[in-house]
C-alpha positions in Angstrom: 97.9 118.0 134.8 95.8 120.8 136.5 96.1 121.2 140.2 92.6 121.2 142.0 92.2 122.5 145.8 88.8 123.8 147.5 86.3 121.8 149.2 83.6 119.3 147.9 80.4 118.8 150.1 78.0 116.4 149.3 74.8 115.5 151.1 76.4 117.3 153.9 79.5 115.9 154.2 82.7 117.8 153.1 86.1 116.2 151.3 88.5 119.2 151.6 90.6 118.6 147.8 94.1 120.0 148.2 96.5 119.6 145.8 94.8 116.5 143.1 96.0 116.5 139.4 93.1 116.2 137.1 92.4 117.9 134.0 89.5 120.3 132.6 88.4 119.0 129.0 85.5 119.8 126.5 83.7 117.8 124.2 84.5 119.1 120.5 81.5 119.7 118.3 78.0 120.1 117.9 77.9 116.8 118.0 79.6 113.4 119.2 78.9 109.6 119.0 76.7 107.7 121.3 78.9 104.5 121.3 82.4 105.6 122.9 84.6 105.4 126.1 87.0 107.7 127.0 89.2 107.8 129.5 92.6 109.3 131.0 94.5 109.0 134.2 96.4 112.4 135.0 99.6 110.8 136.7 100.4 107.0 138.0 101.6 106.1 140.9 105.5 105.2 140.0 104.9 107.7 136.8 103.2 110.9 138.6 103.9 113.3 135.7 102.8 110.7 133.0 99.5 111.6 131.1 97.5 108.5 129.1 94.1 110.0 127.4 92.5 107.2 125.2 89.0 106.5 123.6 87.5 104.0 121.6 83.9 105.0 120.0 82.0 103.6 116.8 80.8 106.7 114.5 77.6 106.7 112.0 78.1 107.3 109.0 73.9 107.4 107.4 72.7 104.3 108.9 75.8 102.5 109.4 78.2 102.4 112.2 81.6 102.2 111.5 84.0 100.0 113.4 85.5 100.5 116.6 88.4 103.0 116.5 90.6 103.4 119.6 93.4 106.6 119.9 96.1 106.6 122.5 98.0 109.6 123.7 100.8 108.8 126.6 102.9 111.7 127.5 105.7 110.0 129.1 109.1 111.2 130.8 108.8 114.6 128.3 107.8 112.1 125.3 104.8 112.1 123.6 103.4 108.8 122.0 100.4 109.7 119.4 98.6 106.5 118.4 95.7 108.8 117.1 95.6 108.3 113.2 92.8 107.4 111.7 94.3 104.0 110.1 96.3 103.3 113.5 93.0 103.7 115.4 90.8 101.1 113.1 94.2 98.6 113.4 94.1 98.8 117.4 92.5 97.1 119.7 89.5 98.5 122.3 86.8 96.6 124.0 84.5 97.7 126.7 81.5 97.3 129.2 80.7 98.4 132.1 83.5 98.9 134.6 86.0 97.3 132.2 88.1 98.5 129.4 90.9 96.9 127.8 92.8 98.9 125.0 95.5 98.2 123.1 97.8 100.1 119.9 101.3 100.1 118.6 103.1 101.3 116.1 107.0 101.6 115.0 107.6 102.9 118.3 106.1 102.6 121.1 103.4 99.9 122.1 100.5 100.4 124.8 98.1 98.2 126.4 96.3 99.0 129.1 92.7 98.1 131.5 90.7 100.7 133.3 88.2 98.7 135.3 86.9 99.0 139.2 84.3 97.1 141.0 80.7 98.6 140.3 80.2 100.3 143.7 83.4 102.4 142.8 81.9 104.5 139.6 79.5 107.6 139.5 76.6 107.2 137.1 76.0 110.0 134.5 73.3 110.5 132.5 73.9 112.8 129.5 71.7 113.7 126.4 73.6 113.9 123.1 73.0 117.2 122.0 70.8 117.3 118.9 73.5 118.5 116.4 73.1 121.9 117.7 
């Protein structure tokens, strides 16, 4: 829930940012999984302190790749839901492609589903190189 403000300029064009909640993060380790989304919206628009972070990813273990495991954080109205476990995140649900995600985890309780998907023109492509475990 970071506030950004400066300016952005891009092929010569500026977008003055005053004021947008975002977040700074960091990618833990030397080294991470190729197969993974992650995503997180930093306030919704009847919710604008609310904070979802989620990811679903596949891990190899030797030549094997594990199943899909999907973890949930909400922090909601000064509540935190943590559907983050290791055995929670193999039972729920996460499926995605390109410019669609649909998640999904409960547990005793809280339960959270959610979509994260825009048309294609609306995403920024990046390409980025797994570090080499180092």
């Amino acid at each position: 829930m970071a506030r950004f403000n400066g300016v952005i300029q891009l092929d010569g064009e500026s977008l003055t940012v005053d004021s947008w909640i975002g977040s700074q993060n960091h990618n833990w380790g030397v080294k991470h999984t190729d197969r993974y989304a992650y995503g997180q919206v930093c306030g919704f628009d009847n919710a604008p302190d609310s904070f979802l972070e989620v990811a679903t990813a596949k891990v190899k273990i030797g030549p094997l790749w594990t199943p899909a495991m999907t973890l949930i954080v909400l922090r909601h109205q000064g509540r935190e839901f943590a559907l983050n476990g290791i055995w929670r995140s193999l039972r729920a649900r996460g499926d995605y492609e390109y410019f669609q995600w649909r998640f999904a985890s409960e547990n005793a309780d809280a339960a959270i589903e959610g979509e994260i998907a825009a048309p294609r023109e609306n995403f920024v492509g990046l390409r980025y190189y797994n570090p080499p475990a180092g």
